[in-house]
C-alpha positions as CSV (number, residue, x, y, z in Angstrom):
1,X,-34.7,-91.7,-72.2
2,X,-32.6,-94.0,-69.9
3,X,-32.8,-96.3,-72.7
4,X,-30.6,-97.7,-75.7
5,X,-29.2,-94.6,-78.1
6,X,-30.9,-91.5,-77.9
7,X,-31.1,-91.7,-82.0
8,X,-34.0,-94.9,-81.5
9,X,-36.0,-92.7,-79.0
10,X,-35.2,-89.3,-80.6
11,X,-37.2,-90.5,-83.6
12,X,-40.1,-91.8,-81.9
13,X,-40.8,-88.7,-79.9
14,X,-40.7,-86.4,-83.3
15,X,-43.5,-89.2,-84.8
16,X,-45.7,-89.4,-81.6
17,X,-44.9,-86.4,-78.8
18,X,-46.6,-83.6,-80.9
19,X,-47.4,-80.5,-79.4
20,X,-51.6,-80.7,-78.4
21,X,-51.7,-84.2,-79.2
22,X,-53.6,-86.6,-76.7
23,X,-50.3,-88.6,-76.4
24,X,-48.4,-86.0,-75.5
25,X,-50.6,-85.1,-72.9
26,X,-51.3,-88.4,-71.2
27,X,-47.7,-89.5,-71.6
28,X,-47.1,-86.9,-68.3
29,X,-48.9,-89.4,-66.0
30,X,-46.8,-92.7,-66.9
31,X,-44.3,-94.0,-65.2
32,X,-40.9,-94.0,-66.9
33,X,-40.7,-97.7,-67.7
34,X,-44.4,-97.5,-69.3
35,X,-43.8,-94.4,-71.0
36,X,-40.3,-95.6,-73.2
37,X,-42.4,-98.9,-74.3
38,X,-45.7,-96.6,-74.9
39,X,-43.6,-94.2,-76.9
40,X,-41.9,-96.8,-79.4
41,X,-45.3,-98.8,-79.8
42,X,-46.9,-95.5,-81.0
43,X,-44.1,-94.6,-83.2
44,X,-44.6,-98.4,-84.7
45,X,-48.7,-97.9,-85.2
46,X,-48.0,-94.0,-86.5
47,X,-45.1,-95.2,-89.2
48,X,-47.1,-97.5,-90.2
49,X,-50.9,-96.5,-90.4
50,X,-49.8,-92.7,-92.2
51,X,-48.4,-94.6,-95.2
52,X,-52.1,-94.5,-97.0
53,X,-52.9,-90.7,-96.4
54,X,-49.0,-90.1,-98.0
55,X,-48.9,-87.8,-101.4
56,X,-47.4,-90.4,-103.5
57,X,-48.6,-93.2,-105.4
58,X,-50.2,-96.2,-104.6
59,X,-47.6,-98.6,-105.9
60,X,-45.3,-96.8,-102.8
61,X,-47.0,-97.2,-100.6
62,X,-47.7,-101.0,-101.5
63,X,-44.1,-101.1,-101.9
64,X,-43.5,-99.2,-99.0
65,X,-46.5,-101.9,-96.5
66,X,-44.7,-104.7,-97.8
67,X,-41.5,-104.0,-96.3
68,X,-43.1,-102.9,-92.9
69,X,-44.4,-106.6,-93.1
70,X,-41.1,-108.2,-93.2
71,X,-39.4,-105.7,-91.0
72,X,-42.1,-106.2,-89.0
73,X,-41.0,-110.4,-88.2
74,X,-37.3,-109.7,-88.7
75,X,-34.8,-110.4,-85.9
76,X,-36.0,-107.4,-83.5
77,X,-32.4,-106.8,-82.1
78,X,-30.2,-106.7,-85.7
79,X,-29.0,-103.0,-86.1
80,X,-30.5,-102.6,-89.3
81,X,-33.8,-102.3,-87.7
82,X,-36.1,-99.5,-88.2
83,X,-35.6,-97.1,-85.2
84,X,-38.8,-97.5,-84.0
85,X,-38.7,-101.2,-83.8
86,X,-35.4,-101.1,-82.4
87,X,-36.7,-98.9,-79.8
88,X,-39.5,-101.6,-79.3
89,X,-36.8,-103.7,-78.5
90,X,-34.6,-101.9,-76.2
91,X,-37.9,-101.7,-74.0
92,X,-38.7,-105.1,-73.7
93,X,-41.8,-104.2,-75.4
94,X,-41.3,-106.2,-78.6
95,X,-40.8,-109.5,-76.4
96,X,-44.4,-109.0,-75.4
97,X,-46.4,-108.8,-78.8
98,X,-46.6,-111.5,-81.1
99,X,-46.2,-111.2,-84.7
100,X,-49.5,-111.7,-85.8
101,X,-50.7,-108.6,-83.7
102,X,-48.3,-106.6,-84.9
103,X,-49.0,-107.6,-88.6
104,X,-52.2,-106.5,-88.1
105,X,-51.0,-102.8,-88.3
106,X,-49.6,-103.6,-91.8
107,X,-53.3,-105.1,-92.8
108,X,-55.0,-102.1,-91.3
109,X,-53.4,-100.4,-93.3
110,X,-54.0,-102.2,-96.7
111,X,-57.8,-101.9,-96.0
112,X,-56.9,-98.1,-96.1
113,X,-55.2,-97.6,-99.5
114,X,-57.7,-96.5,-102.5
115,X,-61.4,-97.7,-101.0
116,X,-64.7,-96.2,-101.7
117,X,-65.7,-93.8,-99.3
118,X,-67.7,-95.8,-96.7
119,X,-72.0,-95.3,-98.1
120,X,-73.5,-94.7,-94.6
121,X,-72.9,-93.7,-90.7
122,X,-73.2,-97.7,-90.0
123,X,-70.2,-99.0,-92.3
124,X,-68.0,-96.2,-91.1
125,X,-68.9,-97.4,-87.5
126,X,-67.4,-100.8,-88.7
127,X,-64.6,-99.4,-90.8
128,X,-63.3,-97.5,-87.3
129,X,-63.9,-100.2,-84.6
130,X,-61.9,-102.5,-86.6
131,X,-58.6,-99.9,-86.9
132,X,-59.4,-99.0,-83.2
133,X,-59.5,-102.8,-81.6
134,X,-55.5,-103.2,-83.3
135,X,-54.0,-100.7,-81.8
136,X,-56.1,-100.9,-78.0
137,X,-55.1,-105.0,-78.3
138,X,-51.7,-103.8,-79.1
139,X,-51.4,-101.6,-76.2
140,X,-53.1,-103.8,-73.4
141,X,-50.8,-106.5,-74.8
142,X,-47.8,-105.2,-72.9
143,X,-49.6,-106.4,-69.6
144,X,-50.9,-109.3,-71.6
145,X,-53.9,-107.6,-70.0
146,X,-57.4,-108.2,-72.6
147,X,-60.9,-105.8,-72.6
148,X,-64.4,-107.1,-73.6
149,X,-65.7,-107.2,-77.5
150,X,-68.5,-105.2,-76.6
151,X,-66.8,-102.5,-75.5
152,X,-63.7,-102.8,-77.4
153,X,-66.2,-102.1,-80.9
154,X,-67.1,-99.1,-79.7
155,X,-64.2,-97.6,-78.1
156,X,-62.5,-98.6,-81.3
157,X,-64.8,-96.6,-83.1
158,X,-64.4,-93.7,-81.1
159,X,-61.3,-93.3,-80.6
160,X,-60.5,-93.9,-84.5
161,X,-63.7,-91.2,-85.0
162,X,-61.2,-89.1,-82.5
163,X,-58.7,-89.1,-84.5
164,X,-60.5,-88.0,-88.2
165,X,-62.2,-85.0,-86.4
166,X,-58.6,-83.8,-85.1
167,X,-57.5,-84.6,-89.2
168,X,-59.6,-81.2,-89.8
169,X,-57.6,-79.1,-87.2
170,X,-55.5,-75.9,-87.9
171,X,-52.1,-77.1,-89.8
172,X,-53.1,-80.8,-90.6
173,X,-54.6,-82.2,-93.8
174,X,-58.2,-83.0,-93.5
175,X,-59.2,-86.9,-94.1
176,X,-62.6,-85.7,-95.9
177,X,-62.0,-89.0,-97.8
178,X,-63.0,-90.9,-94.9
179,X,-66.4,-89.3,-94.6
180,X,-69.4,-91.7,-95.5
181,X,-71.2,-90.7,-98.8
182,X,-74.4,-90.1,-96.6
183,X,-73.3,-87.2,-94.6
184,X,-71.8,-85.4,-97.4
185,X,-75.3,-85.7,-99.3
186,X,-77.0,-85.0,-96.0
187,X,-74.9,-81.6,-96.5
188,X,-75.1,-81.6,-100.2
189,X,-71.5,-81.1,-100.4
190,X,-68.4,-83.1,-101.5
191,X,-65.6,-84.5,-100.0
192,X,-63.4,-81.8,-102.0
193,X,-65.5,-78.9,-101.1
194,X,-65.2,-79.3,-97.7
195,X,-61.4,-79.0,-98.2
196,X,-62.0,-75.1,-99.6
197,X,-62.9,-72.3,-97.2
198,X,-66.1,-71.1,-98.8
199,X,-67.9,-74.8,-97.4
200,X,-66.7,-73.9,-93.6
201,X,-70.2,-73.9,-92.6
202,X,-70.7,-77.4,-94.2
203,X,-67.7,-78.8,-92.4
204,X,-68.6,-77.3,-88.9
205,X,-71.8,-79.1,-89.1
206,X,-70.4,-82.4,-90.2
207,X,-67.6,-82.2,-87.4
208,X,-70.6,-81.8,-85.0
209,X,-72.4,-84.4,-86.2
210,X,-69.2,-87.1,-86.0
211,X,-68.6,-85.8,-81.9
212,X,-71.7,-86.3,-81.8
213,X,-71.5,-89.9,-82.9
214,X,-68.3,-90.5,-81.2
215,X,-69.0,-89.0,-77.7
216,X,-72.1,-92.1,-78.1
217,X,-70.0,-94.6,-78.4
218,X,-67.5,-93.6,-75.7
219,X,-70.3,-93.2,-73.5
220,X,-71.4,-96.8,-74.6
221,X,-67.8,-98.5,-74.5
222,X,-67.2,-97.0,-71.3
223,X,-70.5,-98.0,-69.4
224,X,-69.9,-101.4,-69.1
225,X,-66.3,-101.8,-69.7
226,X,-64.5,-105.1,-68.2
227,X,-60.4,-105.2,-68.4
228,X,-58.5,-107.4,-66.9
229,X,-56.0,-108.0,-65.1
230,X,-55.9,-104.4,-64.1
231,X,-52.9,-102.4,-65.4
232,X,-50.8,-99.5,-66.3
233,X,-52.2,-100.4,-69.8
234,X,-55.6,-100.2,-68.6
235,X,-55.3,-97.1,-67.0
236,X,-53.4,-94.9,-69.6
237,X,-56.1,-96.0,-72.3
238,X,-58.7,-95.6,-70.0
239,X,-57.4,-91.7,-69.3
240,X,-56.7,-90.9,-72.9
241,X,-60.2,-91.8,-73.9
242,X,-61.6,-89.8,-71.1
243,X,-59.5,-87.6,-72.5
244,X,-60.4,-87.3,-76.1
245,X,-64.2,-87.6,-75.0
246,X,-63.6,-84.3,-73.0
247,X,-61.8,-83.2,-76.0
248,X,-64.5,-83.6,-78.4
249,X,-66.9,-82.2,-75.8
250,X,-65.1,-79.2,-76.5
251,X,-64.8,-79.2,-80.0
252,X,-68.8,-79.2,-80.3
253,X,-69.0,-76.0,-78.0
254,X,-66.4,-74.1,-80.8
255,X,-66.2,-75.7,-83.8
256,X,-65.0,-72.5,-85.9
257,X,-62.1,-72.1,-83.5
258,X,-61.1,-75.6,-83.5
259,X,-60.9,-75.3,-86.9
260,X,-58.9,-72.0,-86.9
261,X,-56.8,-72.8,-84.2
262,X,-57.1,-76.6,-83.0
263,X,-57.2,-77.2,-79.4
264,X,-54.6,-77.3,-76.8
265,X,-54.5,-79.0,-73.3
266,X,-54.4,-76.7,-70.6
267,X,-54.3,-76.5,-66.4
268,X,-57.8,-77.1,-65.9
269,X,-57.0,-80.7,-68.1
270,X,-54.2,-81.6,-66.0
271,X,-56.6,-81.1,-62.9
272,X,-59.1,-83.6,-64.4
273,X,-56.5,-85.8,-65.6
274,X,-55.4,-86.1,-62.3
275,X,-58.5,-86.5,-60.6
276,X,-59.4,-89.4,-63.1
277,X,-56.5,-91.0,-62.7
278,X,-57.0,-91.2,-58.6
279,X,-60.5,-92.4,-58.9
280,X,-59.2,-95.5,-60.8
281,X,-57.2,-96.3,-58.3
């Protein structure tokens, strides 16, 4: 990174650049300037919104929140910053996001720690497409760029649904806690079960079921979708939920092997990524 110290940047690429994630991918087809600011505002949203899936108790990660919430206002520039914040900073990112957005992370957050499991297909919807809209209004920020409410519920939803499905992949732990009470009983499983091997044909079902419901409401987000001013903001989201719709396209065809192996991006990606990218232009 051309950047600040390497230390502020170091850290935010081992939070966000992981190998087969969607980032990493799409981060190829920024622009250098984009990608630093891109890369600490993901490293903010992924400090912040793993705290309520950590092992440890719930007074932590209270404890843990209500620091992020002052750090979060503090004086952006003071070396005692978290690294990613001060890597928000070096960018010129931080300037462009007000406080209250960025709190918003922290409140996300809360809603996470210790909830019921959502009771039906409809209240996860909700649950989703509100984490989703905070961190899409947080990146179309940095062009002070806005989307419509119609599409930003869904796309919220489907990207967040994104995200659970790739929770179940090879060498991650599985959010079954976030599935609603009415699949599992559609099943006639439990969220535990589906975390033991002998329910793996359970789990591939319910996986297919959720792409299902998430490929929807990309397709519905994306039909009529209104951004503007157009921007580099505009055009990374819109590639990286192309991308994850292809993704999950994918997962459906193979479930057992996304499960056994996850899914990695490949040539034939690239090409489409590429292609995308041009007819947006």
């Amino acid at each position: 990174m051309d950047n600040g110290p390497a230390v502020e940047f170091e850290h935010c690429r081992e939070l966000v650049l992981t190998p087969g994630s969607v980032f990493e991918f799409t981060s190829r087809f920024l622009p250098v300037g984009k990608l630093d600011q891109l890369l600490a505002l993901y490293a903010v949203r992924q400090a912040i919104s793993s705290i309520p899936y950590g092992h440890v108790d719930d007074t932590v990660k209270w404890a843990k929140l209500k620091w992020w919430s002052e750090e979060l206002v503090a004086e952006p520039d003071a070396p005692s910053r978290h690294p990613v914040l001060r890597a928000l900073w070096l960018t010129g990112a931080r300037a462009q996001l007000g406080n209250a957005l960025l709190l918003r992370l922290v409140s996300d957050a809360i809603s996470q720690i210790d909830i019921p499991p959502d009771s039906d297909e409809d209240a996860m919807f909700e649950r989703l497409a509100a984490l989703g809209a905070t961190e899409i209004q947080l990146e179309l920020a940095l062009d002070d760029a806005e989307i419509d409410v119609n599409s930003l519920g869904f796309l919220g939803a489907a990207t967040s649904a994104f995200r659970l499905i790739s929770s179940f992949a090879a060498n991650h732990p599985p959010e079954t806690a976030q599935l609603p009470l009415s699949v599992l009983a559609q099943h006639n499983v439990s969220a535990t079960q589906l975390e033991q091997k002998s329910h793996m044909t359970e789990l591939s079902q319910i996986i297919t079921q959720l792409a299902d419901h998430s490929v929807d409401w990309f397709t519905k987000g994306l039909a009529d979708l209104k951004m503007n001013p157009e921007s580099s903001a505009c055009s990374h989201l819109q590639l990286r939920w192309a991308m994850e719709k292809r993704r999950l396209c994918a997962i459906k065809q193979d479930v057992p092997g996304f499960l056994e192996a996850g899914k990695r991006y490949g040539p034939a990606d690239a090409w489409f990524a590429w292609r995308f990218l041009r007819k947006l232009k």
